[in-house]
N, C-alpha and C positions, 0 to 999 in steps of 0.2 A: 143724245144731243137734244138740244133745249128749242127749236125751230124745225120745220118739217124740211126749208131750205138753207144749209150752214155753209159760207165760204171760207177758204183759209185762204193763202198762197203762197206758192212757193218762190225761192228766190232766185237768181238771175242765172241764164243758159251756162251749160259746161262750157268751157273753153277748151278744143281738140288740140290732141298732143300727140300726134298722130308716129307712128312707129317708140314712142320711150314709155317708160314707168309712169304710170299717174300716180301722185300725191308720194305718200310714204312706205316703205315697206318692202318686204322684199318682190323680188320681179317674180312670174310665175308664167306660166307655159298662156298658149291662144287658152281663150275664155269664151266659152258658147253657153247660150241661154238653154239650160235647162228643161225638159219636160214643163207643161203646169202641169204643178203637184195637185195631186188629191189634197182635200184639206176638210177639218172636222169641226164647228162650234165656231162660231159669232157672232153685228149692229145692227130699233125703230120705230117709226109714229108715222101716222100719214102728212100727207100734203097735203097743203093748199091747191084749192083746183085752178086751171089755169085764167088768171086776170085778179086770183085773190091774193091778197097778203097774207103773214103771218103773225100781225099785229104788234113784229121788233121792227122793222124798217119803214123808214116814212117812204122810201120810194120801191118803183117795181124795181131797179139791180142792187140786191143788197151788200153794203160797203166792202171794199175787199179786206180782209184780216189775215193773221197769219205770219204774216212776213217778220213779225216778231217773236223775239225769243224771249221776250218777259210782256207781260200784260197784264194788268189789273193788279199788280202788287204781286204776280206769280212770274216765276222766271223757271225754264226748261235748263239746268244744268247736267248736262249730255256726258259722260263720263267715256263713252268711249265713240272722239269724233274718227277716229280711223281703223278701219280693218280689212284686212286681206281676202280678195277676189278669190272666189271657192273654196273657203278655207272658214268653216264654222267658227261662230266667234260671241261670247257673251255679248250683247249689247246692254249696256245699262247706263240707268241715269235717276234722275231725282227732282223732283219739282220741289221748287221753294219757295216760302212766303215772302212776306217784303223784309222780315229781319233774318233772310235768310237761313229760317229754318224749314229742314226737311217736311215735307205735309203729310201726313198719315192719315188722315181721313177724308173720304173719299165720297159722294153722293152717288150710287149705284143707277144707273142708266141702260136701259137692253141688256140687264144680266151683267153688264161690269164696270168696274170703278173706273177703269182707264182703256179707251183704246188709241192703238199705236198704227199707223201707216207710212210705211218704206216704200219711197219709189226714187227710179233713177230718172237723172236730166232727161232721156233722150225718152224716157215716158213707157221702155220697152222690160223693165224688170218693175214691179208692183208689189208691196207684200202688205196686208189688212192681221195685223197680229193683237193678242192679248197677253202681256209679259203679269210675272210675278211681281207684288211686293213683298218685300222684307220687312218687316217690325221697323224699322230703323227708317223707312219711306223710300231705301233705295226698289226701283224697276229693274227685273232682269228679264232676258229671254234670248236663248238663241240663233243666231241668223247666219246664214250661208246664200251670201250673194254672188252669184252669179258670173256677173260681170266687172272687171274693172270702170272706176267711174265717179261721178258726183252723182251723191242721193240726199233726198230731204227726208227728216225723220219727222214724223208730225206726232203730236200725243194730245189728246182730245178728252177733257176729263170735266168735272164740276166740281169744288172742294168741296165738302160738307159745310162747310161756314155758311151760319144762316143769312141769306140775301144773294150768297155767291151766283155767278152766272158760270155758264160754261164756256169754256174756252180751249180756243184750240192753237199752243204753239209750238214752233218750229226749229232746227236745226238743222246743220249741216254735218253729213257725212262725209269719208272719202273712203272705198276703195279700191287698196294700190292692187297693181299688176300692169301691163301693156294693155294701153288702150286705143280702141279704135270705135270713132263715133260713128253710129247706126242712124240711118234715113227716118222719118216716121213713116210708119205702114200709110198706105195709099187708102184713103176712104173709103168703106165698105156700110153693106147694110145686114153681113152675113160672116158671123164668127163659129168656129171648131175647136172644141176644148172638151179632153176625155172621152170621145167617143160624141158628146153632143153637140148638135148646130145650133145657135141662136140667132133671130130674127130681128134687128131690129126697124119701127114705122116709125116716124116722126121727124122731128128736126128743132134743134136749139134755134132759139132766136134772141139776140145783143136785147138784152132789159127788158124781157118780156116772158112773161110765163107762158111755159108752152107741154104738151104730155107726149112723152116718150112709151111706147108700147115696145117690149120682147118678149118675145115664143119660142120657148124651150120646146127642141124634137129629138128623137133618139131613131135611130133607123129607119127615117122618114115618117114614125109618126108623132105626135104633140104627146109632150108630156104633161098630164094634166094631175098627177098626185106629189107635188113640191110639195117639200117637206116646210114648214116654219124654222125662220135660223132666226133665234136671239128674238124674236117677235115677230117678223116679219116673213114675206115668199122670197124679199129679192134686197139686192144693198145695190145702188149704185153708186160709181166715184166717177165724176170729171176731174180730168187735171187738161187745162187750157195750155198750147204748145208755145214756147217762149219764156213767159216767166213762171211757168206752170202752177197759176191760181188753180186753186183747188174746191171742189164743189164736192160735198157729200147731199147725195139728192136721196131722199125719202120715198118708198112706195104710199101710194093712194092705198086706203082700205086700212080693213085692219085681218088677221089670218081666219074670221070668224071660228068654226070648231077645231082649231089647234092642229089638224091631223089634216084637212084636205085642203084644196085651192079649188076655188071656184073658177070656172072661164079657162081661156087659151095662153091669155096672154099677163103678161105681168104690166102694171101701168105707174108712173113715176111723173112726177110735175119738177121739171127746171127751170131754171132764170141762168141766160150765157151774161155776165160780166160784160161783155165786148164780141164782138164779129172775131173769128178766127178760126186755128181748128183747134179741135179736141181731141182726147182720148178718153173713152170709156170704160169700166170696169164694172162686171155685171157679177155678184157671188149669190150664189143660189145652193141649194141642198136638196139631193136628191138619192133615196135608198142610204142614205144616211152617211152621205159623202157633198161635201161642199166645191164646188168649182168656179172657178172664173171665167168668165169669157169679155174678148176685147175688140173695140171698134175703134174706130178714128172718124169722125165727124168734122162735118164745119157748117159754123153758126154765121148767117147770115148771108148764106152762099148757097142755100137748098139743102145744108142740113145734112141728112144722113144720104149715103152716094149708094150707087143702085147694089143690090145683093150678090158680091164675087166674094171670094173667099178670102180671109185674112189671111196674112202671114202672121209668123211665129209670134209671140212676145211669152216672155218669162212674167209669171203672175202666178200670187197665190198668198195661202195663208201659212201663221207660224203655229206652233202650239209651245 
């Protein structure tokens, strides 16, 4: 990504359909969130520290984007807007220029030309993936969600065309099966993923830079030799609850000797769009295994809520 702070967002809440089939397809038995998966290789650059800019936006909340599916002369043509709840399924697609041809070259960014993030409405299924191209510019890559549902697919890329900016758009997914709409988890300062706790200190604040601190522990105690993923110790994702703008936030620092982390805690500078709550997504890589861990926050209301333990959410990566 081209800024230390990038927003997308996503587009407007599912509509409950509460005991029938969502979208198309055939029906299929109750659908529960899966384990988080272990996960292996992925997105970074540091931040801006909190009250700096990053030299693209004139003001502190930078504009929101995203919520399109063509921008800059490029357009996300989505090849497979529907697929079946727990039932593996190619997903692919194909970015295209303004005459509509397929793009094939790509400006390589954190080790990849494109990266792809699936998440569902209700903010409780998450997947941070790296799909194949083809010669030909079509994206493919496998996905087995979860849940029945609406999901937005986002792909985050920079053409190689000299001048190109990077950009991040969007689509729509569906998920048929019987669905049933899930609550968002209750605000927490304290996530469980794979055996590890994470800690989150700080608090988002509506148009204002502010640093988020997490601490990886493993059987009570800190983990302090995180592995480097893609450049970085840590990725975080906001998606804001509602119309789920989306926030890829950057760790501060840079991995300095490749092999170790310095300190306790991982540290990351955000800007919240607006007061509201959030969801978090923290991937990290440890003994050589990448995980997720998830919070729910709210910005402008004291931020992160005191340390109880999360519930469940399905999160994770593709290969």
């Amino acid at each position: 990504m081209n800024t230390a702070l990038k927003i997308s967002a996503f587009a407007a809440a599912l509509a409950a359909t509460f005991g029938t089939a969502y979208g198309v397809g055939q029906s299929i038995g109750p659908v529960v969130a899966d384990d988080p998966p272990k996960h292996r290789e992925e997105h970074t650059r540091p931040a801006p520290r909190p009250g700096q800019g990053d030299g693209h936006a004139g003001h502190d909340t930078p504009p929101a984007g995203g919520l399109q599916i063509s921008e800059g002369g490029y357009t996300l043509d989505l090849a497979t807007p529907r697929v079946t709840a727990g039932q593996r399924t190619d997903l692919r697609f194909t970015v295209r220029d303004a005459d509509g041809r397929a793009v094939t070259s790509y400006r390589r960014e954190h080790d990849k030309e494109l990266h792809l993030i699936v998440a569902s409405r209700d903010l409780l299924t998450y997947r941070h993936l790296h799909p194949t191209r083809a010669a030909d510019g079509t994206w493919s890559i496998p996905v087995d969600l979860p849940r029945a549902g609406g999901y937005r697919v986002f792909a985050d890329f920079t053409p190689a065309r000299q001048g190109a900016k990077n950009l991040t758009l969007g689509a729509d997914l569906a998920a048929s099966g019987p669905f049933r709409p899930k609550e968002l988890p209750a605000p927490s300062g304290t996530s469980e993923t794979n055996g590890y706790e994470v800690e989150l200190a700080g608090a988002l604040h509506p148009g204002k830079a502010s640093e988020l601190k997490l601490k990886v522990s493993r059987d009570g105690r800190p983990v302090t030799d995180l592995q480097p993923y893609l450049g970085a110790y840590g990725h975080l994702v906001a998606l804001r609850s509602g119309d789920l703008a989306y926030l890829h936030v950057h760790p501060n620092g840079e991995p300095g000797d490749g092999t170790t982390r310095p300190g306790p805690d991982l540290s990351f500078t955000a800007t919240a769009p607006s007061a509201g709550s959030y969801r978090l997504f923290l991937d990290f890589r440890h003994d050589g295994e990448v995980h997720t861990a998830a919070f729910t926050v709210r910005a402008g209301s004291g931020g992160a809520a005191p340390a109880t333990p999360e519930g469940h959410t399905d999160d994770g990566h593709g290969h």
